[in-house]
Every structure is written in C-alpha cells, then in structure tokens.
C-alpha positions as CSV (number, residue, x, y, z in Angstrom):
1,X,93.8,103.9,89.1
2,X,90.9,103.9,91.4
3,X,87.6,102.9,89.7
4,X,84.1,102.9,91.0
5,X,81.7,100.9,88.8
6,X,78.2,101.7,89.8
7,X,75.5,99.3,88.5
8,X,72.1,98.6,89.2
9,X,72.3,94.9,88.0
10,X,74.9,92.9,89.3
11,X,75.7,89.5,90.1
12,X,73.8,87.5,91.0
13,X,71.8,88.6,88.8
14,X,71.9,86.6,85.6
15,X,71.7,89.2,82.3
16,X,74.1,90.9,80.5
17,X,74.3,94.2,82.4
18,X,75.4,92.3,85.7
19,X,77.6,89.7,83.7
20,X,79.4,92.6,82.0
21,X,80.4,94.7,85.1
22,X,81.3,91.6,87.4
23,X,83.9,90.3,84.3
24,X,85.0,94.4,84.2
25,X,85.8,94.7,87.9
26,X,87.6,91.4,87.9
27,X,89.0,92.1,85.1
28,X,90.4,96.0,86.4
29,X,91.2,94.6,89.6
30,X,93.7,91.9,87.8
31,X,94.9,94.5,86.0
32,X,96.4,95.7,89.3
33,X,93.8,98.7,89.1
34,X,91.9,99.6,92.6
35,X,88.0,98.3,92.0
36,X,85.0,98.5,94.1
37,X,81.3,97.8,92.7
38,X,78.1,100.0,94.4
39,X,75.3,97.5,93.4
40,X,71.8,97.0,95.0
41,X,71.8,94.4,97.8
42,X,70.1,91.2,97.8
43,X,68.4,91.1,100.9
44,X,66.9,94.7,101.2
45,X,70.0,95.9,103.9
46,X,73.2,97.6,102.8
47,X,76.1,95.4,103.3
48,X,79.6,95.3,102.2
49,X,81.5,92.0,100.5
50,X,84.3,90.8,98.7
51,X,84.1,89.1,95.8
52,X,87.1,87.7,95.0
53,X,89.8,90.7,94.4
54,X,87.4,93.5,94.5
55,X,84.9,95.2,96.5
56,X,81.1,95.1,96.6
57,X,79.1,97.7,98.5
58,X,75.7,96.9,98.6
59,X,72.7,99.7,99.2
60,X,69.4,99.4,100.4
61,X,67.1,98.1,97.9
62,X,63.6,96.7,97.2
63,X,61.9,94.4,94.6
64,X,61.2,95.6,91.6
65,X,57.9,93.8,90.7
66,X,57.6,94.2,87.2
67,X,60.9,92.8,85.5
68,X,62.8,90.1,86.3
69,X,62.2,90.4,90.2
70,X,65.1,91.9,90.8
71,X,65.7,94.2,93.2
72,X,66.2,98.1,93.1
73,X,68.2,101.0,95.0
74,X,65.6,104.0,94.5
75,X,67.3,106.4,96.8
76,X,70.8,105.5,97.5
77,X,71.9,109.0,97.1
78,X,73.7,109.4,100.8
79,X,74.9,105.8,100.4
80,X,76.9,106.8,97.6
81,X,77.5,109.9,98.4
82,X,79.6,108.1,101.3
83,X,80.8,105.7,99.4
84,X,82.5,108.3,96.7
85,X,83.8,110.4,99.2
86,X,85.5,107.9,101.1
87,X,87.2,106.1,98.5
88,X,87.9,109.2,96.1
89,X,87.6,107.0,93.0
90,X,90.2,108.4,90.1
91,X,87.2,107.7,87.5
92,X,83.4,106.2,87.9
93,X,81.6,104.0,85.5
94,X,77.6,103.6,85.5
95,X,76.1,100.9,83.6
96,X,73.0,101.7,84.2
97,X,70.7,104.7,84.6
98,X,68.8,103.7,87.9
99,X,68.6,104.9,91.1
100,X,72.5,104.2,91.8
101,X,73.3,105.5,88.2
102,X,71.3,108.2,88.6
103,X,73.1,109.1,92.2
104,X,76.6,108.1,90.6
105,X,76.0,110.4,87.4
106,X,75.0,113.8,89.7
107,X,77.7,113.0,92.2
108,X,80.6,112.5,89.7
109,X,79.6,115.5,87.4
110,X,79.5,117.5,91.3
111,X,82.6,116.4,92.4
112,X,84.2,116.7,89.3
113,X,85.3,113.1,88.8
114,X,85.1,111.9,85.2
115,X,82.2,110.0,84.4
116,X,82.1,106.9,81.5
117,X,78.8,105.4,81.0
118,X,77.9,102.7,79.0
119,X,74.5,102.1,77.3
120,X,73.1,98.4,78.1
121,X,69.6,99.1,77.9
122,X,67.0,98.9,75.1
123,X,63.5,99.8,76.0
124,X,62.1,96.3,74.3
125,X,63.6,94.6,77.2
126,X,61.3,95.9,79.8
127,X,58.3,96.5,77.3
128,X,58.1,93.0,76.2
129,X,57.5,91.9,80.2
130,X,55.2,94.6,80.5
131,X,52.1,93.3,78.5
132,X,49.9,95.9,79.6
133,X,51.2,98.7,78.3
134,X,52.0,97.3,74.8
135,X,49.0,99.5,73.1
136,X,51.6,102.1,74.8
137,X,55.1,101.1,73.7
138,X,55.8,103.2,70.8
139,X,55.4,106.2,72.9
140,X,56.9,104.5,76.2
141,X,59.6,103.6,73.3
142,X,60.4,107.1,72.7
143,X,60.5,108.4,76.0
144,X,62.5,105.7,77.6
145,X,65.2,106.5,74.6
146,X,64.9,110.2,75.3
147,X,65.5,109.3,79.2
148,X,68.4,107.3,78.5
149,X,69.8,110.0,75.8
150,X,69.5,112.9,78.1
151,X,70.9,110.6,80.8
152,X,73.9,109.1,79.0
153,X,74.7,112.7,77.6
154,X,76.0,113.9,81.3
155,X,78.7,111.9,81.3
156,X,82.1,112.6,80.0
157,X,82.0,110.1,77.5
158,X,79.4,106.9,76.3
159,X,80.3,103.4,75.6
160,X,78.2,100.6,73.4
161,X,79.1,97.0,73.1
162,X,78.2,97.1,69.3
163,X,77.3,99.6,66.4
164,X,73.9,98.5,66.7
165,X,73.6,99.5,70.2
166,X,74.4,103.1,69.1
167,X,71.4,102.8,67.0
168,X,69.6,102.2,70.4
169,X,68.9,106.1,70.9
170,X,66.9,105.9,67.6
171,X,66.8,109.8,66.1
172,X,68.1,110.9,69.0
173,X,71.6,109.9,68.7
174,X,72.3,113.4,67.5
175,X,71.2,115.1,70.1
176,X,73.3,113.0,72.5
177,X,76.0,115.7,72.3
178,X,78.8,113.3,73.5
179,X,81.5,110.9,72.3
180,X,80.8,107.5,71.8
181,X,83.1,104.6,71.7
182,X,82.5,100.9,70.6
183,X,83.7,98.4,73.0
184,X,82.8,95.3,72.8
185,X,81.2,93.2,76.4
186,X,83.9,90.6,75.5
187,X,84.6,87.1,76.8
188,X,86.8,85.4,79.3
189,X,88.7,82.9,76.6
190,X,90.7,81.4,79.9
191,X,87.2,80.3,80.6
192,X,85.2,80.2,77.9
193,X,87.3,77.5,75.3
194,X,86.5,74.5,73.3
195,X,87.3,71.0,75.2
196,X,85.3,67.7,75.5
197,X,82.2,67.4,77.6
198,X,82.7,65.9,80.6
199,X,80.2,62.7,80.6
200,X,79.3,63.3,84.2
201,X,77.4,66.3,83.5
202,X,75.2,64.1,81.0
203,X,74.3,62.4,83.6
204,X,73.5,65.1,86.4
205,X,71.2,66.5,83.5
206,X,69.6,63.7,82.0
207,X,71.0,64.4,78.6
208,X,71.2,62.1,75.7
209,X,74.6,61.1,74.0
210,X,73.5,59.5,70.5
211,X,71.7,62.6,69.3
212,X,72.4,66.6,68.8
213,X,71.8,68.9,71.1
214,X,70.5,72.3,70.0
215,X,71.3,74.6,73.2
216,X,69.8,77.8,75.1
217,X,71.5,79.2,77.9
218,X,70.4,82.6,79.6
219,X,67.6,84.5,80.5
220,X,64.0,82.5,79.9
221,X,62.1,86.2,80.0
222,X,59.6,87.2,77.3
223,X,61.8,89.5,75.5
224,X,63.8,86.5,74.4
225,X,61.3,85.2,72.2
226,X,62.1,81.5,73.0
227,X,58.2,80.0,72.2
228,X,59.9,80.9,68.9
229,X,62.3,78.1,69.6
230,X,60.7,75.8,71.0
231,X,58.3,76.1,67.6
232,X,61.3,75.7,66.1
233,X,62.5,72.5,67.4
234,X,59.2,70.9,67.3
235,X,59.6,71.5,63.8
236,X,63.6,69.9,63.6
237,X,61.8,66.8,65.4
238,X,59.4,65.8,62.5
239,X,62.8,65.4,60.3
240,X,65.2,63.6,62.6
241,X,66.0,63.0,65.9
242,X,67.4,66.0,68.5
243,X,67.1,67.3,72.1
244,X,66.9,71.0,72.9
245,X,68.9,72.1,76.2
246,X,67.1,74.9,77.7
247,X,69.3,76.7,80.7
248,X,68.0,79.0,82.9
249,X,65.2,80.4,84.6
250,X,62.8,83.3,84.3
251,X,59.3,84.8,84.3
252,X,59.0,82.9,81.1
253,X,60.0,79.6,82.4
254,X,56.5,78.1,83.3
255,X,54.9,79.6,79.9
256,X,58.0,77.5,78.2
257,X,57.6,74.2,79.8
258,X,53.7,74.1,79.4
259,X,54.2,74.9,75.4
260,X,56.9,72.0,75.1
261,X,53.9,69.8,76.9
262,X,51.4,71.1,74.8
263,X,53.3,70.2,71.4
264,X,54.3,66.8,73.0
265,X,58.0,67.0,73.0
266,X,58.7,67.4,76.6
267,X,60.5,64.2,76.3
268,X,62.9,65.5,74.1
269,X,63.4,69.1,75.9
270,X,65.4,69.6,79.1
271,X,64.6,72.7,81.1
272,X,67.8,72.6,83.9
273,X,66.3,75.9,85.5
274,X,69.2,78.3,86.9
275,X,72.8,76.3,87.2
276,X,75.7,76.8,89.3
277,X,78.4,79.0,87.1
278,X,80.4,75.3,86.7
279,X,77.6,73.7,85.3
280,X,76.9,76.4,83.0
281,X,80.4,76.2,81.3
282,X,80.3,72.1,81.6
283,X,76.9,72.3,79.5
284,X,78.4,74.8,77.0
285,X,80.4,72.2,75.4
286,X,77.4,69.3,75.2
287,X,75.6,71.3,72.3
288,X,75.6,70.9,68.6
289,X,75.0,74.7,68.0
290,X,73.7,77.7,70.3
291,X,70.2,79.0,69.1
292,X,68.9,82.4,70.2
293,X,65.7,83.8,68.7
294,X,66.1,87.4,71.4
295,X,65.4,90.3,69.2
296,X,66.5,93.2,72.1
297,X,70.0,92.3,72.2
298,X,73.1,95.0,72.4
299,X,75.4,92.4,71.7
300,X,74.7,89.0,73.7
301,X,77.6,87.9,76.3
302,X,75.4,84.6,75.9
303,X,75.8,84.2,72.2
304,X,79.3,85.2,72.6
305,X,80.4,82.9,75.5
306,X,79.0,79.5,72.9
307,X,80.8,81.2,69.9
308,X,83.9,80.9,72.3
309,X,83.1,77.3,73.2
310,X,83.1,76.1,69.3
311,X,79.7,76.5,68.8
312,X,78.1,77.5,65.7
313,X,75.0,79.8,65.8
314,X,71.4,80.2,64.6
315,X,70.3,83.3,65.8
316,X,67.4,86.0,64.7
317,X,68.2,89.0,62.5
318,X,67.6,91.5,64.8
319,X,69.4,93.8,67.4
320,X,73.2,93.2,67.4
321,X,73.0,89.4,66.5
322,X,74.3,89.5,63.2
323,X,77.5,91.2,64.2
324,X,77.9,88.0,66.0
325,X,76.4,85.3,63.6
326,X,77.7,85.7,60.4
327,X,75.3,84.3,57.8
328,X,76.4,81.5,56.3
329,X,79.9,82.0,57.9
330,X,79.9,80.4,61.6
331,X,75.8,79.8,61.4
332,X,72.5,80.9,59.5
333,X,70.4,84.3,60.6
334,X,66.5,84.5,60.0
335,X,63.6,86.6,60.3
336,X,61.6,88.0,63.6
337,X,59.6,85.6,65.0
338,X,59.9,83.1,62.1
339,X,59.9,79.8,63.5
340,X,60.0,77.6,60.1
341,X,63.4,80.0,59.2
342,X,65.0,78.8,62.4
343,X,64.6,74.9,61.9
344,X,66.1,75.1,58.9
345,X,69.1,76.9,60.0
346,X,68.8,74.2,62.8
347,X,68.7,71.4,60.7
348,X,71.2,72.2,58.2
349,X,74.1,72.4,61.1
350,X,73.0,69.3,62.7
351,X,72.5,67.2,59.4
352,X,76.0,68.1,58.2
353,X,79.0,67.4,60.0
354,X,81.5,69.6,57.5
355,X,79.4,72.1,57.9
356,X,79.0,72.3,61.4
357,X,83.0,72.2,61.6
358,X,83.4,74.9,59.4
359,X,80.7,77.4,61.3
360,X,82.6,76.0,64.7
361,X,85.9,77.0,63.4
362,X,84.7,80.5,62.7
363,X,82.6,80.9,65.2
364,X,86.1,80.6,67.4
365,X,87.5,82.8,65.0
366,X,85.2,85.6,65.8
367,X,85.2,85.3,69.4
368,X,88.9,85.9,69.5
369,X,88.0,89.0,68.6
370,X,85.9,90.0,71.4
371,X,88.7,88.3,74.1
372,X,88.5,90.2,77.6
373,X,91.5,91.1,78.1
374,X,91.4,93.4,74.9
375,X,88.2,94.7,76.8
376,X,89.9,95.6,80.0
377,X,92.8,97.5,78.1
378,X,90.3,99.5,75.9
379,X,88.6,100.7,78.6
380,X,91.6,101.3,80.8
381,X,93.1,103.5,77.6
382,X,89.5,105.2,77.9
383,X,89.7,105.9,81.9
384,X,92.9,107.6,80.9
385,X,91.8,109.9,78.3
386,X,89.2,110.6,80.0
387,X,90.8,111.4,83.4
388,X,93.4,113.6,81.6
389,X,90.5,115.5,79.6
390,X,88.6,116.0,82.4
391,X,91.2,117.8,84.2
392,X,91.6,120.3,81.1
393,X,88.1,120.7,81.3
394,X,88.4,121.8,84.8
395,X,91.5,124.0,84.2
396,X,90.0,126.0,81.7
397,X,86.3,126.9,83.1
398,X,85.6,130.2,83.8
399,X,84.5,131.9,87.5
400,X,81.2,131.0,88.3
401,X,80.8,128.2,85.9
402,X,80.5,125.2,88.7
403,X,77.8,126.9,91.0
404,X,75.9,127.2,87.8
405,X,76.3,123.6,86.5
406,X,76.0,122.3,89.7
407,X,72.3,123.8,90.4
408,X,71.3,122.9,87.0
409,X,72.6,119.1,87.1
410,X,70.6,119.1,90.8
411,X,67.2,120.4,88.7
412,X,67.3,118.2,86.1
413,X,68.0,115.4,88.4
414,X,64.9,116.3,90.9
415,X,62.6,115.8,87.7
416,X,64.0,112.4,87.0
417,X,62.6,111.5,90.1
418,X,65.5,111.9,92.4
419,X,65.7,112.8,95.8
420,X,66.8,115.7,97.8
421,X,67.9,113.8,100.7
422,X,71.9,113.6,99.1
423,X,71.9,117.1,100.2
C-alpha cells in the first residue's frame, strides 16, 4: 500500500502525537508498505528528507507561541495538494487536526481517497499552558471538543489509543456519526526491554548507585502536573534516602528546578534537560519505578515505554493512566493533584524489594500487550477495510452526489479558518 500520514507534530518534536506517527511510518515502511510523512518543517522552509526507510516532506511553517514552541503549517493547502497528487497515496492518515490535517482531511474526502484519523488531542493539553484563559476553559473545553468532533467525523473512520480517549469528545461522542476503533500507540519491545544499566551513563548524569531512583522522562509542560512530584518526593525524602531523575525539557522546566531549590532537595534531584534518543533508553533502565502525575493523557507512550523496561508505575488516576497502571497490580494509582497519595505509592515500591518485583514483572506483562508490531498490523487490517469500503462507497453514490459534497466539505472548511488558495 501507499500511505500518506499527515501530522502536525512530528519528530523532533518530543510528545506523543509526533512519537506515535514516526514509530507508525517506520513501522509501515518495514512492513514493506510505501510511507511518506507531510509534517511542518523545522526551520520555517519546505524541505524534503529521509528518515531512515521513509519519506519526510516538510511545509512551510511558523512558531506557534503559545504551546510548546513548536512550530505550525497554517496554510499548507497547495503543498499538499502537490504532495497527494504526485504520490497518489492508496490511503491517508491525519493525526492531528491542524493546518496539514485540516488540508489532508478536505483533500482526501475531494479526491476520494479514504481517510483514517486518529484522535490524539485533549483540550487540557493546551488549556493548562494557556493560564490566561483558564476563567475560559470550560467553554473553550467544549468548543475545542466540538471542533475536534465535527473534524474527526469527516473521515472514513476514527482511531483512539484507549477507551478513555473515546471519552475525549465528552457528550458529543454520539454525534460523531463515525466508527471508532481502539488501537493502542504501542511500543517498540526490540527497543524498549528490560537489561542492566550501563554504569557509564551514571556517570554522564551524575547519578547515584546506592539509592533508588524514582524516574520522569517526557514532556516538563504544565499539563503534566510534575510540581506534584516533585512535592511528592520531597515528601519520600523525610522517610529514607532517594533521587528523582527528571528527563526532558519544557516550558515548565525553569518553574521545576526553582521548586526543587526552594524545598531544598536540589541535591537529590537531577534535571538532564532533553537527551539524545540513546540516552533516553540507557536511563530507562537506572530507575526504581516510573512516576507520572499528567492528568491529560490518551494513553502515555511515556508510561508505556518504562512498563516495557521492567518498571513498575505510580501514576495519577486520571485520563487513560489506569488502563496502564493497574492498582495494586504493576504499581499504586492516586488522586488529582494529591501529592501525599503519590509518596506513599513511591515509598511502598522502593521500601520493598518483593514488591517491586512483582509490579516489574506485571508491568512487562502488560506492555506485551501493547507490542508495535500488533500496532502496525491492526492498522494495516484497518487501511484495508477501509480502502475496500471506500470504493463501495464510491460505486454506489448517486449522479450529482460529489459536486454536492465537494462544495459543502470546501464551506465547512472556509469556516474553520482555511484557506482558499488550494483552489
């Protein structure tokens, strides 16, 4: 097959969104399937590059100032436009409903090629960085949910990572007027896999070897709630001795460091900032558990890629998490925001060695589950059902019935705030 993946995020960006369609179009492209990725450029100019056996074509983009500082495509329609005529994709998958999305969605429903997207986004994820308009987010809420409802509900058929990110539209879920299919982010197991730290990355990191380690490792943003854990540890401190591995960077990064300086245990807190991809997997195997306090999550490729590492979790009760952590299974759950809840799920791990073994075991157990290569098959068996539906679709419409469709797609798009100039 020929499959286009269009996404808004992608690597290098570091969140789930962008880790999730790099693994996919790896992951296709192994498969022996045809791949290329239309993803916003990093340097503002369109571009094209390969990144390892697929395809990246980059459009013109600019920062987006208010999350994350990454950078946007917010009127890549001819870009694409190109792009899907040229390679005359069998199937195109959007992961997110941005200005490429947006341009991907109109395109595929006008060309007639079948359209999977898959819902990533939950509006707490932008609302939490947005602290001026938090008097505003229930109704901001609401209409980002109705945007991505109304959005998802063009395509031929909607994916979520988890049941809970189905839950995601709110009320609106009925109204989405679509099939939706659970399939999981998953994991790279040939990556992601239990072995013995290697001692030099101790060293590179400063890291002590005669005490757990309680690790972090993704995003530092405010929607991940980590002052939570940082509470947290301070807490774990006054019992027994630990060190709390913080990877990654973020607009919350600063905020992080000064409150581990206020509560005076900066001396038992590293902060590596962001790591090269090697790193990251050497430092998933220095920790005693993985600890996530992020209530916005759709599933977690974070939590997921420690679970595959051995590592037992402590994570909030919120979002998708608990399909994940399994209370009192492979690690302990607790409320929003409740720091005192997380260092004792902390400290009974770290205090008990039978128990931690027990949680790792599981915690293996589970991401076996969620392997990649299950991934990639689901959603090649999806590409093909859809493919083979859409051209039924197409068989059977009546005269008339794509002019009509085709002016009302181009309407609906115009008030979304796209722009005219793909004509």
């Amino acid at each position: 097959m020929k499959i286009l993946i269009a996404s808004d995020l992608h690597w290098p960006v570091l969140n789930g969104v962008a880790t999730f369609s790099r693994n996919l179009a790896h992951g296709l492209a192994e498969a022996g399937h045809e791949v290329i990725v239309i993803a916003p450029s990093q340097d503002g100019k369109k571009s094209v590059e390969v990144d390892g056996n697929h395809t990246v074509y980059r459009t013109r983009s600019t920062i987006f100032p208010f999350y994350q500082n990454f950078r946007i495509s917010v009127t890549p329609q001819l870009e694409v436009r190109k792009i899907i005529q040229e390679f005359e994709p069998d199937v195109i998958h959007i992961q997110m409903l941005l200005g490429i999305g947006q341009a991907a969605m109109l395109l595929g429903r006008r060309y007639d090629i079948p359209v999977v997207s898959t819902s990533h986004a939950m509006a707490e994820n932008l609302l939490d960085n947005l602290k001026k308009v938090a008097p505003l987010s229930r109704p901001i809420n609401y209409m980002l949910s109705d945007y991505g409802r109304r959005f998802h509900s063009k395509a031929d058929v909607i994916t979520s990572p988890t049941a809970s990110g189905i839950k995601s539209f709110g009320k609106l879920v009925e109204k989405v007027g679509k099939p939706i299919e659970i399939i999981s982010n998953g994991v790279d197991l040939r990556e992601y896999k239990p072995q013995k730290a290697d001692p030099a990355i101790y060293e590179k990191f400063g890291l002590p070897t005669t005490v757990p380690i309680i690790t972090y490792i993704g995003r530092i943003d405010a929607e991940k709630h980590l002052s939570v854990l940082v509470h947290a540890f301070h807490e774990v401190l006054q019992e027994r001795d630990a060190h709390l591995l913080v990877v990654g960077h973020g607009v919350d990064f600063d905020n992080l460091n000064n409150l581990a300086h206020e509560l005076d245990i900066e001396h038992a807190v590293t902060f590596t900032g962001r790591v090269s991809d090697e790193d990251k997997i050497a430092l998933e195997q220095v920790g005693s558990l993985y600890a996530i306090s992020s209530p916005a999550e759709l599933q977690s490729i974070a939590t997921l890629e420690a679970m595959a590492c051995g590592q037992p979790v402590v994570a909030v009760d919120a979002g998708a998490l608990a399909e994940l952590c399994h209370d009192g299974e492979n690690g302990f759950l607790f409320d929003l925001d409740d720091s005192h809840g997380m260092a004792e799920g902390i400290s009974k791990i770290i205090s008990d060695p039978a128990l931690r073994e027990k949680f790792s075991k599981e915690s293996l157990a589970i991401a076996k589950t969620h392997n990649l290569t299950h991934t990639i098959d689901s959603f090649v068996k999806l590409y093909k059902r859809t493919i083979k539906a859409k051209k039924a679709e197409v068989a059977a419409r009546p005269a008339g019935w794509v002019d009509r469709i085709r002016e009302k797609d181009f309407r609906e798009y115009m008030s979304l705030g796209g722009s005219n100039d793909e004509e």
